[in-house]
N, CA, C and O atoms as a GROMACS GRO file, in nm:
protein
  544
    1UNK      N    1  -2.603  -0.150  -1.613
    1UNK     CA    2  -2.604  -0.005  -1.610
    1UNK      C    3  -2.542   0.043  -1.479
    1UNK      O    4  -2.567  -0.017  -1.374
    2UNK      N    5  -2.441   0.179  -1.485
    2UNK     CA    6  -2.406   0.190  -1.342
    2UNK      C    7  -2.462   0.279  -1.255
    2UNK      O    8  -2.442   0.397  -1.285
    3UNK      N    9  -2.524   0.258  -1.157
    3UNK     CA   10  -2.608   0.355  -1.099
    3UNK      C   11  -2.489   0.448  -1.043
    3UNK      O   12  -2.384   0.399  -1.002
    4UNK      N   13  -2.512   0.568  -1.044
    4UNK     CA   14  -2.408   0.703  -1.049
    4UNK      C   15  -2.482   0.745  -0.912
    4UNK      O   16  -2.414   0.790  -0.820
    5UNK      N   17  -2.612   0.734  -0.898
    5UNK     CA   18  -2.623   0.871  -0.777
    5UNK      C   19  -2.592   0.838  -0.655
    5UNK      O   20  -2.596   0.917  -0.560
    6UNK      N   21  -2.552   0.691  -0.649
    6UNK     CA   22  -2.547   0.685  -0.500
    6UNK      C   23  -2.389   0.662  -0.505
    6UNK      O   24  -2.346   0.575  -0.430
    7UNK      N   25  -2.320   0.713  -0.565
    7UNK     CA   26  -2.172   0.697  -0.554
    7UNK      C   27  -2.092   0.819  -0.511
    7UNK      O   28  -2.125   0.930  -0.550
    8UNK      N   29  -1.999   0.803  -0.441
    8UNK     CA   30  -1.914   0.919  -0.383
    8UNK      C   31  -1.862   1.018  -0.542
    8UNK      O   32  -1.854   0.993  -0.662
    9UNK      N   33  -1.838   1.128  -0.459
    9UNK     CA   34  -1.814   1.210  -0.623
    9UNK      C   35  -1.652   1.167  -0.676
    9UNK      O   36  -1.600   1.162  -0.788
   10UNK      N   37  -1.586   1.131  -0.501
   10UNK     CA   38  -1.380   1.060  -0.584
   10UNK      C   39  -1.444   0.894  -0.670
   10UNK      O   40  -1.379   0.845  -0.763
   11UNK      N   41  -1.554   0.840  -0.626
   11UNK     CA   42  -1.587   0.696  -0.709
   11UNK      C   43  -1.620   0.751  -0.847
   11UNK      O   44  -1.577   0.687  -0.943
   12UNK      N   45  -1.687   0.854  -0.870
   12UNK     CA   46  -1.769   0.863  -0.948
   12UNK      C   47  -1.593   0.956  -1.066
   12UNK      O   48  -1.545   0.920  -1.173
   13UNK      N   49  -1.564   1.043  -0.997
   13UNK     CA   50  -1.397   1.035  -1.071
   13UNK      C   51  -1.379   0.966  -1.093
   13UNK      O   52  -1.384   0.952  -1.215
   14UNK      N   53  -1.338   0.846  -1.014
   14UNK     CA   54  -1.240   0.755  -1.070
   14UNK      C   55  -1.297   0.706  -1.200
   14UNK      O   56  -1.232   0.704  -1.304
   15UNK      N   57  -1.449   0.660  -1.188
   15UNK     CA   58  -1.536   0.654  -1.313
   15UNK      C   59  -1.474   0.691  -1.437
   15UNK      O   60  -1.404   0.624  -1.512
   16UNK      N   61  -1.522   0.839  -1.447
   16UNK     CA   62  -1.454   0.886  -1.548
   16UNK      C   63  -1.348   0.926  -1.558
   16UNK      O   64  -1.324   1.012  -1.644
   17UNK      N   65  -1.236   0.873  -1.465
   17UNK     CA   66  -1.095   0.879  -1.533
   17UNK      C   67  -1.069   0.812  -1.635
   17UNK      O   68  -1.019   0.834  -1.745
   18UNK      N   69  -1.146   0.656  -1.537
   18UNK     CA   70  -1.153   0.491  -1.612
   18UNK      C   71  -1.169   0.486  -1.734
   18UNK      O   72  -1.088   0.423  -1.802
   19UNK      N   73  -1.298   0.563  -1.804
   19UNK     CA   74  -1.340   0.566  -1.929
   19UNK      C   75  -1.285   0.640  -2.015
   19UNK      O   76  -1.268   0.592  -2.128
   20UNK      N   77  -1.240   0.784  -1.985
   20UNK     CA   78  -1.143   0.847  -2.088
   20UNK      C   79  -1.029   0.815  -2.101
   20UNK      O   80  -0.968   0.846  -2.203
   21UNK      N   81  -0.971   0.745  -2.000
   21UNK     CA   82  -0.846   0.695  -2.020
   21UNK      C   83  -0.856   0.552  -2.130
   21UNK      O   84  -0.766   0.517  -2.206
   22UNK      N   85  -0.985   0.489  -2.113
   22UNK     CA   86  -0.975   0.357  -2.190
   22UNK      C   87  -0.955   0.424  -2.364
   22UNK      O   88  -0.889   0.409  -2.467
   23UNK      N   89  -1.092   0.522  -2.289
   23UNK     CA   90  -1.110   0.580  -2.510
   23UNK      C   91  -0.956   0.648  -2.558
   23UNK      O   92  -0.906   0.622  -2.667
   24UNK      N   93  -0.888   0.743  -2.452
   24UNK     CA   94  -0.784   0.788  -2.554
   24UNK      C   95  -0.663   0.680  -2.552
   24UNK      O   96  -0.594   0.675  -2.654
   25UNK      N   97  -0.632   0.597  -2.450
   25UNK     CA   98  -0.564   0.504  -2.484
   25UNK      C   99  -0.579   0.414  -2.656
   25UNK      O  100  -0.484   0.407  -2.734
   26UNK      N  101  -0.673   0.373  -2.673
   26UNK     CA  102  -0.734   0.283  -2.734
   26UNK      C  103  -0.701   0.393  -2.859
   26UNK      O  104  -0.628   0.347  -2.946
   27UNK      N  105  -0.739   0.514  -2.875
   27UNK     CA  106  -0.724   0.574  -3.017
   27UNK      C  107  -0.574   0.591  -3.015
   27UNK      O  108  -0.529   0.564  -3.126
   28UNK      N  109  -0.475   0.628  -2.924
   28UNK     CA  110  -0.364   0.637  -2.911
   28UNK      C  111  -0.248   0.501  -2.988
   28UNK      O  112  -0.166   0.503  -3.079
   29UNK      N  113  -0.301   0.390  -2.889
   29UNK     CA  114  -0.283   0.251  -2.946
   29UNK      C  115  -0.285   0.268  -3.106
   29UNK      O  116  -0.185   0.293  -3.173
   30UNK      N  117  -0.414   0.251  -3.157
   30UNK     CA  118  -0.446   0.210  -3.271
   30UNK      C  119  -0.391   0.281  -3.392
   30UNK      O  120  -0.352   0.231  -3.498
   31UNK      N  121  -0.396   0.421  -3.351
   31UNK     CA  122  -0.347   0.530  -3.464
   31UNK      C  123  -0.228   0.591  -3.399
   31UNK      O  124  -0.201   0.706  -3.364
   32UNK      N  125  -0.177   0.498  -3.395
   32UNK     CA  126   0.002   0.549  -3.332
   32UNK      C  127   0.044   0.651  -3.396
   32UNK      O  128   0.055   0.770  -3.367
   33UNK      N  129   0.084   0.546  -3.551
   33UNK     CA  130   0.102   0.629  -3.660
   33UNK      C  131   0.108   0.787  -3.723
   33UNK      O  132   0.192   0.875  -3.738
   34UNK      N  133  -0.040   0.765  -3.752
   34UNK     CA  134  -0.072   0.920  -3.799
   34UNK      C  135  -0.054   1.026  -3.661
   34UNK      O  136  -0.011   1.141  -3.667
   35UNK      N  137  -0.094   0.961  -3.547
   35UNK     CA  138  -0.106   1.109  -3.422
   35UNK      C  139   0.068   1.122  -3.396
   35UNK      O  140   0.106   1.235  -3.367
   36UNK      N  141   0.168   1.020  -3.404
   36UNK     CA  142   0.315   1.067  -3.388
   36UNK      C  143   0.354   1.148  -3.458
   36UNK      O  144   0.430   1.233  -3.413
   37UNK      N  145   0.305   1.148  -3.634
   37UNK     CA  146   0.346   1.272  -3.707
   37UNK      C  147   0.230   1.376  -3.721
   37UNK      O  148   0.214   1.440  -3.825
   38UNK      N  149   0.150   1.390  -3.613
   38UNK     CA  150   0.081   1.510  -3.596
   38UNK      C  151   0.151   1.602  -3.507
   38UNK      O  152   0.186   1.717  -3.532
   39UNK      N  153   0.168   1.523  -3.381
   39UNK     CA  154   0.257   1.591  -3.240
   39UNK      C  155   0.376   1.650  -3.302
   39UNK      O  156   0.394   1.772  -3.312
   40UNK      N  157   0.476   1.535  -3.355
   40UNK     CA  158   0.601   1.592  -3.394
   40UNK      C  159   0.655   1.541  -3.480
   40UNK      O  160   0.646   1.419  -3.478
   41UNK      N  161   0.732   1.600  -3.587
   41UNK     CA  162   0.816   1.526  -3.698
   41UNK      C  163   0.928   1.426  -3.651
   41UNK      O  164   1.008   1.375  -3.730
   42UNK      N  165   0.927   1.402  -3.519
   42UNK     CA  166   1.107   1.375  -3.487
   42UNK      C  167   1.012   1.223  -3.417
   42UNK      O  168   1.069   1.121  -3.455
   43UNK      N  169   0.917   1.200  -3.352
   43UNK     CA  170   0.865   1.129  -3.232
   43UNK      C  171   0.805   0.994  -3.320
   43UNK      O  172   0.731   0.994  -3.419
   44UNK      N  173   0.850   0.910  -3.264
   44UNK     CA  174   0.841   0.746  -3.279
   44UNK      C  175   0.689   0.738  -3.293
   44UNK      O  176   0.622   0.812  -3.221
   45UNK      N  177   0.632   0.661  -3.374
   45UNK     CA  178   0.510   0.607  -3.326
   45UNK      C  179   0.515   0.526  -3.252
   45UNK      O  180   0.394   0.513  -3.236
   46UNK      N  181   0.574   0.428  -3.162
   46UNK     CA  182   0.626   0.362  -3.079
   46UNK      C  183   0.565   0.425  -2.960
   46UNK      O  184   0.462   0.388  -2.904
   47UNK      N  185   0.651   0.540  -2.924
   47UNK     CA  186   0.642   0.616  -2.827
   47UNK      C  187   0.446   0.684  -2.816
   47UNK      O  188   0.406   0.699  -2.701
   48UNK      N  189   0.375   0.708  -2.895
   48UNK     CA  190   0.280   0.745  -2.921
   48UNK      C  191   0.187   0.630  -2.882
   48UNK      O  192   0.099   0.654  -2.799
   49UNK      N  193   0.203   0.446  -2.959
   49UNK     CA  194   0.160   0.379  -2.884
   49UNK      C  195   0.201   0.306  -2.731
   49UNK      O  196   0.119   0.222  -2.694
   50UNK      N  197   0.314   0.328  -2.644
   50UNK     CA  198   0.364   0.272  -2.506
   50UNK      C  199   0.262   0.415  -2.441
   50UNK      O  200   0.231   0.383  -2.326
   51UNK      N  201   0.226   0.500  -2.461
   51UNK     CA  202   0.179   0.620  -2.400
   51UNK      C  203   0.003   0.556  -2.410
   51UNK      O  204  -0.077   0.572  -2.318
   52UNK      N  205  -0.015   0.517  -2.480
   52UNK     CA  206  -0.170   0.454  -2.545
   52UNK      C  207  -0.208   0.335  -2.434
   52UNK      O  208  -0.310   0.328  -2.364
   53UNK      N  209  -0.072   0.226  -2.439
   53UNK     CA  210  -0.101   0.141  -2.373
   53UNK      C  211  -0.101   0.154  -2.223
   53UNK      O  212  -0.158   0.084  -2.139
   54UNK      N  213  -0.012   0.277  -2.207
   54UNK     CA  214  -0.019   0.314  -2.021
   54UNK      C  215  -0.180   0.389  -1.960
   54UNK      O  216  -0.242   0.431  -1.863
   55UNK      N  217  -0.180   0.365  -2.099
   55UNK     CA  218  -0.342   0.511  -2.022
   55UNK      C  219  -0.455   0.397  -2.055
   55UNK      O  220  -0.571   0.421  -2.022
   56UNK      N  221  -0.423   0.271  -2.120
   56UNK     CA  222  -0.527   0.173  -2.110
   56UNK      C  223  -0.491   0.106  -1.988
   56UNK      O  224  -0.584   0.047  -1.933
   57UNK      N  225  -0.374   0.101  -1.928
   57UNK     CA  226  -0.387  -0.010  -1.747
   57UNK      C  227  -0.429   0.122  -1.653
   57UNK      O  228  -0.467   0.099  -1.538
   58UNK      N  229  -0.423   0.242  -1.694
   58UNK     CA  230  -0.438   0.344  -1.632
   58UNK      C  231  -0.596   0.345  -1.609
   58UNK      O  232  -0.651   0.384  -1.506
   59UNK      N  233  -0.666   0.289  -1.734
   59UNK     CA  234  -0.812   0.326  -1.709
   59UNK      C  235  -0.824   0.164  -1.640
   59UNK      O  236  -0.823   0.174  -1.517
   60UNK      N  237  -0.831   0.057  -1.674
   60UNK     CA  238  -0.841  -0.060  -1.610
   60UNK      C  239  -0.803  -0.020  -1.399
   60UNK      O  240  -0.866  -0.053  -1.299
   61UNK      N  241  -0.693   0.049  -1.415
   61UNK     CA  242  -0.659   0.046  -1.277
   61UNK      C  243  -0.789   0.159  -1.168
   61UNK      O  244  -0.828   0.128  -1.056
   62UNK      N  245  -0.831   0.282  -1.242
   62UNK     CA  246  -0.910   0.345  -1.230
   62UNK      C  247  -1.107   0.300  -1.186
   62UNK      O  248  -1.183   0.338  -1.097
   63UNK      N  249  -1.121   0.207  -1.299
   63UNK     CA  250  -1.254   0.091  -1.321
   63UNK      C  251  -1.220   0.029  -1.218
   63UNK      O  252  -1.270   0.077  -1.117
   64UNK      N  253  -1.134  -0.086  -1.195
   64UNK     CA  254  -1.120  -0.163  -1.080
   64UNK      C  255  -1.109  -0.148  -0.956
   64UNK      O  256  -1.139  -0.221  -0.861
   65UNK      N  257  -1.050  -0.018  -0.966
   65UNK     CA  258  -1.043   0.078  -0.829
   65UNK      C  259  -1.201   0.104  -0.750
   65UNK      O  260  -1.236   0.077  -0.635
   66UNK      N  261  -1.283   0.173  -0.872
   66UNK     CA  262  -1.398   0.231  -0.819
   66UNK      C  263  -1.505   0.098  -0.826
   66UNK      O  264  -1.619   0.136  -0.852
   67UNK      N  265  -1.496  -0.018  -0.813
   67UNK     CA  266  -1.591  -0.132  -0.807
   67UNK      C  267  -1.639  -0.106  -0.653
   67UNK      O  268  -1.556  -0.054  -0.578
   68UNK      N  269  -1.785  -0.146  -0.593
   68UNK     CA  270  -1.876  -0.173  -0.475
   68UNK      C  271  -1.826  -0.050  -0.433
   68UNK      O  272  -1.853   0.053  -0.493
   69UNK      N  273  -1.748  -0.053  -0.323
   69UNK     CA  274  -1.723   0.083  -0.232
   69UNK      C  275  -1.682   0.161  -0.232
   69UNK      O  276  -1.690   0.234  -0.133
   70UNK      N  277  -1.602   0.203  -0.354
   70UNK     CA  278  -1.505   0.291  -0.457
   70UNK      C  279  -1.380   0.260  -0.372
   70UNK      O  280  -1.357   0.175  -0.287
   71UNK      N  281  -1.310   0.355  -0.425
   71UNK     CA  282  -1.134   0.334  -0.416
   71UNK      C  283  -1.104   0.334  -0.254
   71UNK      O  284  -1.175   0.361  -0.158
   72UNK      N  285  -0.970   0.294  -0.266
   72UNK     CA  286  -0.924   0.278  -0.134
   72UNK      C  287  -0.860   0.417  -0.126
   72UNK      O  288  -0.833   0.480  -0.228
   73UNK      N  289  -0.827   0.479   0.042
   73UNK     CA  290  -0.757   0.524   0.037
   73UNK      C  291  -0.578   0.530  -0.059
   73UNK      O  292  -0.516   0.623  -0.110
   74UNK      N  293  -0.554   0.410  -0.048
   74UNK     CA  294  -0.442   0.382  -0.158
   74UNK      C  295  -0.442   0.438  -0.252
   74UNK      O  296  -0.362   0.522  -0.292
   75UNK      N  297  -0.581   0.378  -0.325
   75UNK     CA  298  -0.600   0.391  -0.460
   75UNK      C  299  -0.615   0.563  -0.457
   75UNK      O  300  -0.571   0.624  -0.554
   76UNK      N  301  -0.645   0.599  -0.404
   76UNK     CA  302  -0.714   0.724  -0.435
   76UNK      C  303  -0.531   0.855  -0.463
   76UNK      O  304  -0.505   0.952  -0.535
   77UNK      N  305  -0.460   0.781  -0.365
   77UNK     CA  306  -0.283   0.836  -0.359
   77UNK      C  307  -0.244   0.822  -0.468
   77UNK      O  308  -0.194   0.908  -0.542
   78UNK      N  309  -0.262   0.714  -0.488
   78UNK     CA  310  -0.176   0.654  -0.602
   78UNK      C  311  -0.259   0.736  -0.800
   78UNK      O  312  -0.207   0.742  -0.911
   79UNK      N  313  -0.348   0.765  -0.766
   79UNK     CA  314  -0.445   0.813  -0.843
   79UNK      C  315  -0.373   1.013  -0.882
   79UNK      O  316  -0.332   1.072  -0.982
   80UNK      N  317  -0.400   1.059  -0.700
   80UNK     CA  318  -0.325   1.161  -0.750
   80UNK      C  319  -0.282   1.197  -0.748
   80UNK      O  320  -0.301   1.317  -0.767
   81UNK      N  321  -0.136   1.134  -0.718
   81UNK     CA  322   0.000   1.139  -0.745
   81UNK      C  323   0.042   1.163  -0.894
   81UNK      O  324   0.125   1.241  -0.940
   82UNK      N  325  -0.074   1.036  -0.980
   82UNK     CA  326  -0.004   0.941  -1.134
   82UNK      C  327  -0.064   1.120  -1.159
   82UNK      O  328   0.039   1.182  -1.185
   83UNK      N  329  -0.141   1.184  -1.161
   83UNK     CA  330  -0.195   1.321  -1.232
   83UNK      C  331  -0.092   1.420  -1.206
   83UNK      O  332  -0.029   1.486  -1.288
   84UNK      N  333  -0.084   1.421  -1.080
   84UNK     CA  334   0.043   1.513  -1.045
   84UNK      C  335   0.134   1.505  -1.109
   84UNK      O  336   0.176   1.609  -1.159
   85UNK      N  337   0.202   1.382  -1.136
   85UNK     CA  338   0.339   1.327  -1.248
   85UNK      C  339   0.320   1.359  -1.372
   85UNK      O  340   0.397   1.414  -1.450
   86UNK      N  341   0.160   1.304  -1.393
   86UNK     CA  342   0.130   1.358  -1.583
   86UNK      C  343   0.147   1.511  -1.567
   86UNK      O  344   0.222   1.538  -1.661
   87UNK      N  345   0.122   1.622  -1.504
   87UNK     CA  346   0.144   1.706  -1.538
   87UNK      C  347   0.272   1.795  -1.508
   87UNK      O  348   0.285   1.912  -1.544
   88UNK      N  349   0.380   1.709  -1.427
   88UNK     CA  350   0.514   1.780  -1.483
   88UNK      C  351   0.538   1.739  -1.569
   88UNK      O  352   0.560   1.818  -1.662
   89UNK      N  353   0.550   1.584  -1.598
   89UNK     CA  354   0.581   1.512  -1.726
   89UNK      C  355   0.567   1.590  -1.813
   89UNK      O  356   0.644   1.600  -1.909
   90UNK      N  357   0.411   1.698  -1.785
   90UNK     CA  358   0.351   1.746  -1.969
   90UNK      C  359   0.464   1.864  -1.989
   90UNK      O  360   0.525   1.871  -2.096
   91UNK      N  361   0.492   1.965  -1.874
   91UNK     CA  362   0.547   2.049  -1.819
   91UNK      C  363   0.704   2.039  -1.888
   91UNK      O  364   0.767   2.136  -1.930
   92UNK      N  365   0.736   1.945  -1.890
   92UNK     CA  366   0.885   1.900  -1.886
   92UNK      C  367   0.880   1.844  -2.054
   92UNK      O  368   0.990   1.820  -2.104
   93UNK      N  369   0.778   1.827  -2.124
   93UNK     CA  370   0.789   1.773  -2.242
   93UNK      C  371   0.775   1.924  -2.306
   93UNK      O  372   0.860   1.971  -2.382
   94UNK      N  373   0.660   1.991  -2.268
   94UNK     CA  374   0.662   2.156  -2.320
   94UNK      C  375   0.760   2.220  -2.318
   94UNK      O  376   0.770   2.308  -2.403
   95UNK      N  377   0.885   2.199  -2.208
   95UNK     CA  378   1.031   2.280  -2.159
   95UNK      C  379   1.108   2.242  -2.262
   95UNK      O  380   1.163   2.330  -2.329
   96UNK      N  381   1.118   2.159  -2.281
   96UNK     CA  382   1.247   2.025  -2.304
   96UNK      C  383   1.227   2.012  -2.495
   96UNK      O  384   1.318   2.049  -2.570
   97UNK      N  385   1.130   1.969  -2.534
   97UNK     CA  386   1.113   1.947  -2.655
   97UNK      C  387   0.988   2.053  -2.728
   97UNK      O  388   0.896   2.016  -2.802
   98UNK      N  389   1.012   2.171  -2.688
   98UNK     CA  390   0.892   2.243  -2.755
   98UNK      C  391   0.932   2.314  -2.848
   98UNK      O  392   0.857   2.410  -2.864
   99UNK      N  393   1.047   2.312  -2.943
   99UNK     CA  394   1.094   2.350  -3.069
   99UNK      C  395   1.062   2.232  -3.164
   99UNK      O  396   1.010   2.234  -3.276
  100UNK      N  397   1.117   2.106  -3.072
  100UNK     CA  398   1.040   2.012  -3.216
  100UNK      C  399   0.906   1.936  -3.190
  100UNK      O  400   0.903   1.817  -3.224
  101UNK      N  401   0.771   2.004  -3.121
  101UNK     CA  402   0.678   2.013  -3.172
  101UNK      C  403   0.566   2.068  -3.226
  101UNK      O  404   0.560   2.183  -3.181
  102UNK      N  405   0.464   2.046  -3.308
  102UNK     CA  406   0.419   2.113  -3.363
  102UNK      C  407   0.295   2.177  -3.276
  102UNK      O  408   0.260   2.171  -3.158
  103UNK      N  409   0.243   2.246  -3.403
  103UNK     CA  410   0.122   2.315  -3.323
  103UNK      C  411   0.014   2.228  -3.239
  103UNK      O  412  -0.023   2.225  -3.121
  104UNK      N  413  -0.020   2.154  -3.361
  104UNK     CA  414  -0.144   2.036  -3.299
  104UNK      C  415  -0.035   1.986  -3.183
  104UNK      O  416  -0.065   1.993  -3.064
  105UNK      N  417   0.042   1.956  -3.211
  105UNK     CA  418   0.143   1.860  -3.050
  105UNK      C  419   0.132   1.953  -2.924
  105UNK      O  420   0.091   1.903  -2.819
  106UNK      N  421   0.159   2.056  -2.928
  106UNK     CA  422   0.149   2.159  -2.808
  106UNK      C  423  -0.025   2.167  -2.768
  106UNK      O  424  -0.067   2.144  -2.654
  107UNK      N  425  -0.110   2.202  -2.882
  107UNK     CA  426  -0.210   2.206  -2.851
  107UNK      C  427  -0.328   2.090  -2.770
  107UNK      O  428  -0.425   2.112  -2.698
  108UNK      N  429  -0.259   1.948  -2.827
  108UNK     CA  430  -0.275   1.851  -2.735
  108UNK      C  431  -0.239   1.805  -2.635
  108UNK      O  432  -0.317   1.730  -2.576
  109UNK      N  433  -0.108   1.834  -2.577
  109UNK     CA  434  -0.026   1.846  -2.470
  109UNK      C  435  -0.092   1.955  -2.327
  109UNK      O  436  -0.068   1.942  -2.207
  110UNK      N  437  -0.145   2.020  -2.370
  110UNK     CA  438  -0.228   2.151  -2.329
  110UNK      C  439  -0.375   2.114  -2.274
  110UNK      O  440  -0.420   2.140  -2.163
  111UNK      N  441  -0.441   2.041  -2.386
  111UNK     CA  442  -0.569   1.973  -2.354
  111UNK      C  443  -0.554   1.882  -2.271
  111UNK      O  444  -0.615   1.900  -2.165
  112UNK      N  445  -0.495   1.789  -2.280
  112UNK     CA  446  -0.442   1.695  -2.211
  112UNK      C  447  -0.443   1.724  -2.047
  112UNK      O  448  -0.503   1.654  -1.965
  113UNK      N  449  -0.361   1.848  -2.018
  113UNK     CA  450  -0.332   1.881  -1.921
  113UNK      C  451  -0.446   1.984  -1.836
  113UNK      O  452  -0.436   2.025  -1.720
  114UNK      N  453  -0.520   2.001  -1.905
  114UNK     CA  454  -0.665   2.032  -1.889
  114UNK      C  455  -0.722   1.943  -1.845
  114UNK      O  456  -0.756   1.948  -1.727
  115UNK      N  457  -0.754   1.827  -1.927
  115UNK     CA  458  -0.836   1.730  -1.896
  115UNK      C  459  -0.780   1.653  -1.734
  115UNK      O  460  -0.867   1.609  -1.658
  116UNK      N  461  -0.682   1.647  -1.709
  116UNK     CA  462  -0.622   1.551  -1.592
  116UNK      C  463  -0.591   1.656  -1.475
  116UNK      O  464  -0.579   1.614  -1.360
  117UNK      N  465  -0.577   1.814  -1.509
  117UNK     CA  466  -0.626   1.885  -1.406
  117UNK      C  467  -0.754   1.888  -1.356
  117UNK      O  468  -0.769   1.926  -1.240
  118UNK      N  469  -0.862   1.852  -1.431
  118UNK     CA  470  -1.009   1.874  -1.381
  118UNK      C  471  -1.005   1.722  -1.310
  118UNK      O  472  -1.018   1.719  -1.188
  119UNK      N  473  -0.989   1.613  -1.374
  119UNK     CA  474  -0.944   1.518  -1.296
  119UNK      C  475  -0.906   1.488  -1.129
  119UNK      O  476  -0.952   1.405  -1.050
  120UNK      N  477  -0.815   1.579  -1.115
  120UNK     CA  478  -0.712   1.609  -1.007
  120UNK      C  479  -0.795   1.684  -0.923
  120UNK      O  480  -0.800   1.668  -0.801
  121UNK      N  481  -0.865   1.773  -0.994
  121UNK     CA  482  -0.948   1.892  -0.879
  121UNK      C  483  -1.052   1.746  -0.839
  121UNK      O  484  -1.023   1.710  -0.725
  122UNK      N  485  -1.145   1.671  -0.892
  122UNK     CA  486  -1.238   1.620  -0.842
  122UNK      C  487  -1.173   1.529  -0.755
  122UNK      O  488  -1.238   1.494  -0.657
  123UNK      N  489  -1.068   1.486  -0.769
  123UNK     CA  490  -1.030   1.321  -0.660
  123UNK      C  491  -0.997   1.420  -0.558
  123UNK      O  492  -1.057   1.390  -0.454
  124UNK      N  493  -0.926   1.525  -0.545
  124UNK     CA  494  -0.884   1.555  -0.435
  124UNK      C  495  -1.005   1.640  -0.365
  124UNK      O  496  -0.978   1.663  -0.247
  125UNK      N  497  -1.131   1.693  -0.407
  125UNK     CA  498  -1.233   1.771  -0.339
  125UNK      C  499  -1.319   1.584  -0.290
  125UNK      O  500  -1.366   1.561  -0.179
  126UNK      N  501  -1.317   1.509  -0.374
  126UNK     CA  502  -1.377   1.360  -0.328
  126UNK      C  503  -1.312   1.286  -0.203
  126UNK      O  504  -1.366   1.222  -0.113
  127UNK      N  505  -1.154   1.321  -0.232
  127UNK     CA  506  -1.121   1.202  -0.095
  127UNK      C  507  -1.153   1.355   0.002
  127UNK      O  508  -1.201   1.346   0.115
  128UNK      N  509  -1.131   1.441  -0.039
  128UNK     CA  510  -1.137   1.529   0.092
  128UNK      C  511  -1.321   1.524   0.145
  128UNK      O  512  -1.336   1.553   0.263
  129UNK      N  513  -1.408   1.502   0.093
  129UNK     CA  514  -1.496   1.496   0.128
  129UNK      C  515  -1.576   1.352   0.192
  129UNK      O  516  -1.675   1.332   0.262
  130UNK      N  517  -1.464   1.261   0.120
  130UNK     CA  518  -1.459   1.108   0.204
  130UNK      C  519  -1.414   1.087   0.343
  130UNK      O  520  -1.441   0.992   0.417
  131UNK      N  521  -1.329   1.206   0.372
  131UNK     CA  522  -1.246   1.168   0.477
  131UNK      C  523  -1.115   1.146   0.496
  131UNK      O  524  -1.056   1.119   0.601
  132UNK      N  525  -1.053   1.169   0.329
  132UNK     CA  526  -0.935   1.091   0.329
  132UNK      C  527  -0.839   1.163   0.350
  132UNK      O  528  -0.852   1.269   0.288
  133UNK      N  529  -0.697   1.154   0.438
  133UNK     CA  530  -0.664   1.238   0.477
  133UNK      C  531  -0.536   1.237   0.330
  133UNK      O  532  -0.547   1.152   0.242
  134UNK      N  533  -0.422   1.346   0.328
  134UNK     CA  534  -0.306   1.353   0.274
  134UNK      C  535  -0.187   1.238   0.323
  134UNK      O  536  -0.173   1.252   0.444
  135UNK      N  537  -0.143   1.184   0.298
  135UNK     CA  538   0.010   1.090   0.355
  135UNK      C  539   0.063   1.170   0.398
  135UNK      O  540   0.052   1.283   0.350
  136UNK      N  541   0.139   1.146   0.502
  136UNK     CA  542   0.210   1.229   0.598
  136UNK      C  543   0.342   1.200   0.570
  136UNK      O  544   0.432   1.254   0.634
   0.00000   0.00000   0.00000
């Protein structure tokens, strides 16, 4: 069982980055298929599962990160940077291809970017409350 209260609140992020990233990876993976022709008529299931499998080393990298003393300064950069990127990425997929997708596709693209902004707010109020400074 993991004891939560005595953990920093960026460990306790990384936590649950770890775990939602494992679960939507893992449904991503598995149901490539059907969620590629939900998003968009034009989009590979391919592409639906390489996106599945990045957000499963994504949660592995997240879990391993926050083991005994939680993340390293490193880890913690490298953490929210990858959020920062997911959300031009999402930004740039909304610009770029938002005629050929659908409703549910935008509407998940959206959540998505919800979910990894709240993300983003906690690592960065955590390392800031760790100590950790910005890279210079």
């Amino acid at each position: 069982m993991l004891a939560l209260s005595h953990r920093s609140l960026l460990n306790k992020a990384f936590i649950a980055d770890g775990i939602v990233s494992l679960v939507a990876g893992t449904v991503l993976t598995v149901d490539a298929g059907p969620l590629a022709s939900l998003v968009s008529p034009v989009i590979a299931p391919a592409v639906i599962g390489l996106l599945g499998t990045g957000l499963l080393l994504w949660g592995v990298f997240h879990l391993a990160s926050a083991r005994k003393e939680g993340p390293s300064p490193l880890a913690a950069r490298i953490s929210i940077a990858g959020d920062i990127l997911w959300q031009v990425a999402s930004l740039a997929v909304l610009a770029f291809a938002y005629a050929s997708l659908t409703a549910i596709g935008i509407g998940l693209i959206f959540a998505a970017m919800i979910g990894v902004a709240d993300f983003l707010f906690l690592k960065l109020k955590g390392a800031a409350q760790a100590g950790m400074r910005p890279a210079a």
